[in-house]
Backbone as numpy.savetxt, mean C-alpha at the origin, in Angstrom:
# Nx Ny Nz CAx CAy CAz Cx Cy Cz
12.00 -1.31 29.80 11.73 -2.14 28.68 11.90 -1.37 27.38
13.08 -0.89 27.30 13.41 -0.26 26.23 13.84 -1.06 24.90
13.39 -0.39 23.86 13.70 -1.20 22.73 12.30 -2.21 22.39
10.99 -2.21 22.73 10.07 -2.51 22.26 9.12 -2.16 21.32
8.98 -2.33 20.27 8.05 -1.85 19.21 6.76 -1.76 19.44
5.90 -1.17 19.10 4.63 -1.62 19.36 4.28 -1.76 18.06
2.86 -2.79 18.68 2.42 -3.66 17.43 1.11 -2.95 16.66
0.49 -3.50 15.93 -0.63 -3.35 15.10 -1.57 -4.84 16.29
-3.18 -4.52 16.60 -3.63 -6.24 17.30 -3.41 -6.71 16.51
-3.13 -6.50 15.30 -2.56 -8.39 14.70 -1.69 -9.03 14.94
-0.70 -8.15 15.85 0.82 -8.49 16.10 2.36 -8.01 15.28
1.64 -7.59 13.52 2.80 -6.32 12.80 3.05 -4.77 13.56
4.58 -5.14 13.20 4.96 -3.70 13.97 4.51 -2.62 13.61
3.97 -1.33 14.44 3.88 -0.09 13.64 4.54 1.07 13.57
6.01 0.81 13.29 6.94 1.20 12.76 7.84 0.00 11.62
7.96 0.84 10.45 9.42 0.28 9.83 10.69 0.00 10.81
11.71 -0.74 10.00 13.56 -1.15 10.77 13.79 0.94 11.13
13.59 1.56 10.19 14.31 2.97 9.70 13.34 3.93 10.80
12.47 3.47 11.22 11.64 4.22 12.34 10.26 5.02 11.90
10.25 4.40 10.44 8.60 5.38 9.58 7.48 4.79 10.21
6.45 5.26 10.69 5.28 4.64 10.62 5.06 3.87 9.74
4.40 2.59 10.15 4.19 1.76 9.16 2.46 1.78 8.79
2.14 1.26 8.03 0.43 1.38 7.59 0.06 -0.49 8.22
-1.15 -0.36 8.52 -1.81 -1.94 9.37 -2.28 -2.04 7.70
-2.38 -1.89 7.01 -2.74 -2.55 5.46 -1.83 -3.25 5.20
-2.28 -4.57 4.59 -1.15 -5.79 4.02 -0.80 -5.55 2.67
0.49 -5.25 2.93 1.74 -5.27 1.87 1.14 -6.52 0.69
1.01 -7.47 1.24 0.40 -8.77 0.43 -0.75 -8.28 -0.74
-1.60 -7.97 0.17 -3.35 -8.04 -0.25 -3.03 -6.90 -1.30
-2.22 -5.20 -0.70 -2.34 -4.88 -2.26 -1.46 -4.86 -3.18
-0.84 -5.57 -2.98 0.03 -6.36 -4.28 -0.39 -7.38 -5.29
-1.41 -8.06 -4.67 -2.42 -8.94 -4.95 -3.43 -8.19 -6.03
-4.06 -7.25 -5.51 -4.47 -6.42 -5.91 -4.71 -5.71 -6.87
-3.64 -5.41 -7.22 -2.76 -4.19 -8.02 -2.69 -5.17 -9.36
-1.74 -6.39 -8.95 -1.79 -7.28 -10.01 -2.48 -7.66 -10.74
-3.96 -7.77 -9.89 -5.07 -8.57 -10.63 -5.89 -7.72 -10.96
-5.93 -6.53 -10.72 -7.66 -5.76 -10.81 -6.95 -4.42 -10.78
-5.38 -4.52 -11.02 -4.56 -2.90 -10.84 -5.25 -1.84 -11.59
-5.99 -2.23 -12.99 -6.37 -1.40 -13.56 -7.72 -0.45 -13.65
-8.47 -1.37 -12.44 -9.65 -0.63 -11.91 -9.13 0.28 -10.58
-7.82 0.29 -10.11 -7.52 1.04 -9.07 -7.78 0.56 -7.97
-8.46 -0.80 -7.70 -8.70 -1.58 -6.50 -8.09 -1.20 -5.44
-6.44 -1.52 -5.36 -5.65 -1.75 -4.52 -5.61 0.11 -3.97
-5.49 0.97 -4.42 -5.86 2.65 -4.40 -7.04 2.30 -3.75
-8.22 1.90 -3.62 -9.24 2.00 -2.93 -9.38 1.28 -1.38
-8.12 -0.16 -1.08 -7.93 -0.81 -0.04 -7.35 0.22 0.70
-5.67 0.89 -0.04 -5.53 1.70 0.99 -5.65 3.37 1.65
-6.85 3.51 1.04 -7.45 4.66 1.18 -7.64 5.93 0.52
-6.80 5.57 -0.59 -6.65 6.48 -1.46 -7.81 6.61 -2.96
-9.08 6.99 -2.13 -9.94 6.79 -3.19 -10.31 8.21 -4.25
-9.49 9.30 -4.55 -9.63 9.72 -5.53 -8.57 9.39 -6.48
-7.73 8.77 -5.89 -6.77 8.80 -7.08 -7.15 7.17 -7.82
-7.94 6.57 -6.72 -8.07 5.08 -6.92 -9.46 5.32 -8.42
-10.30 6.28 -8.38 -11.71 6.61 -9.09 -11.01 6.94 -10.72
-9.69 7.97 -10.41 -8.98 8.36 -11.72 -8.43 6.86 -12.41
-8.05 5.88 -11.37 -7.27 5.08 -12.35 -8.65 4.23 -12.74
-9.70 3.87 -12.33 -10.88 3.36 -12.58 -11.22 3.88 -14.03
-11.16 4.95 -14.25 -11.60 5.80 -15.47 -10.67 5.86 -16.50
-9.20 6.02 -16.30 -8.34 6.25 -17.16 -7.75 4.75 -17.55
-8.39 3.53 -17.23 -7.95 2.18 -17.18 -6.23 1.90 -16.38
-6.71 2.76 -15.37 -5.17 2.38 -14.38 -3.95 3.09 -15.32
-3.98 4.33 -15.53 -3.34 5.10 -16.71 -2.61 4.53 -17.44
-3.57 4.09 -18.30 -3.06 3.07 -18.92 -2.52 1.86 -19.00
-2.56 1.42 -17.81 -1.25 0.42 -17.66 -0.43 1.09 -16.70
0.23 2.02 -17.94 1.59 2.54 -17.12 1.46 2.68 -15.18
0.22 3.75 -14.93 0.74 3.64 -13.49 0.38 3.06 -12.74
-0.46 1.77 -13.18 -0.70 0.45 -12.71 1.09 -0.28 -12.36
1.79 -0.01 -13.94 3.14 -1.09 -13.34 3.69 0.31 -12.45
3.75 1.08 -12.45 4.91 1.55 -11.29 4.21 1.53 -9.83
2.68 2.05 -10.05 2.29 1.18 -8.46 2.26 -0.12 -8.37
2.64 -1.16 -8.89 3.18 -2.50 -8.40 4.74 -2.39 -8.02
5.17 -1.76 -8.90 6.74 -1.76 -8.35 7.43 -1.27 -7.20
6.57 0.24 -6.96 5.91 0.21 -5.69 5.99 -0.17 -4.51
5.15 -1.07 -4.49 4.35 -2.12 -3.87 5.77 -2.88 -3.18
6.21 -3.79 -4.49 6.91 -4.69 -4.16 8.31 -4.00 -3.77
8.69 -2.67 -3.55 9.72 -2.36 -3.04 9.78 -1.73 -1.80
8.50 -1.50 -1.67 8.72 -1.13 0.22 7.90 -0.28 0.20
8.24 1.13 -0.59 7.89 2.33 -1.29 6.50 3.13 -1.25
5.21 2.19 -1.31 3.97 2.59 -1.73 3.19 2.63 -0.22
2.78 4.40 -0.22 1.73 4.73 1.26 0.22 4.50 0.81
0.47 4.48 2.29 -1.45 4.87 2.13 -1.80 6.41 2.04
-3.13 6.35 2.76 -3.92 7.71 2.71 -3.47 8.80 3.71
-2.61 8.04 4.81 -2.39 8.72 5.85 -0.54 8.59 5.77
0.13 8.44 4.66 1.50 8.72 4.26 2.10 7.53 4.86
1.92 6.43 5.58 2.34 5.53 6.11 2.81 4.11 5.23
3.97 3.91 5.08 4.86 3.11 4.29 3.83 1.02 4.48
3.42 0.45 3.41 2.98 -0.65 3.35 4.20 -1.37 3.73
4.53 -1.46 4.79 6.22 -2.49 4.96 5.17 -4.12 5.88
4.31 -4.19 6.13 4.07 -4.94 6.66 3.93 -6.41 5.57
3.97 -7.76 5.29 3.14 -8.72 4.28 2.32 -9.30 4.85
């Protein structure tokens, strides 16, 4: 039975098409996230990344600025978690 992925129990694969580990955190939720509350670092705190998530809390999501490039991020495939694993799942 070659050629089977294995899943996340929710049923998302945990691998990317390209063969990266993928992260069981929804691509969705912190995009969602990021958008709405990006500047308290929320979405940095969903996926585990809570010192860098505390800096953007303090620095108002540096400004902005790396609030929009962690959305862009986000929405390009691009943005890990805590454990280096690519958000490819939605």
């Amino acid at each position: 039975m070659s050629g089977q992925v294995p899943v996340f129990p929710n049923g998302k694969p945990m691998t990317t098409v390209t063969g990266q580990p993928a992260s069981p955190k929804s691509r969705l939720a912190a995009t969602l996230l990021c958008f709405f509350l990006g500047v308290l670092g929320i979405h940095r705190f969903y996926v585990g990344k809570v010192g860098t998530g505390l800096i953007q809390l303090l620095t108002g999501g540096g400004l902005g600025i790396w609030v929009l490039i962690d959305f862009i991020m986000i929405l390009v495939g691009t943005f890990r978690d805590k454990e280096f694993r690519v958000l490819s799942n939605w």
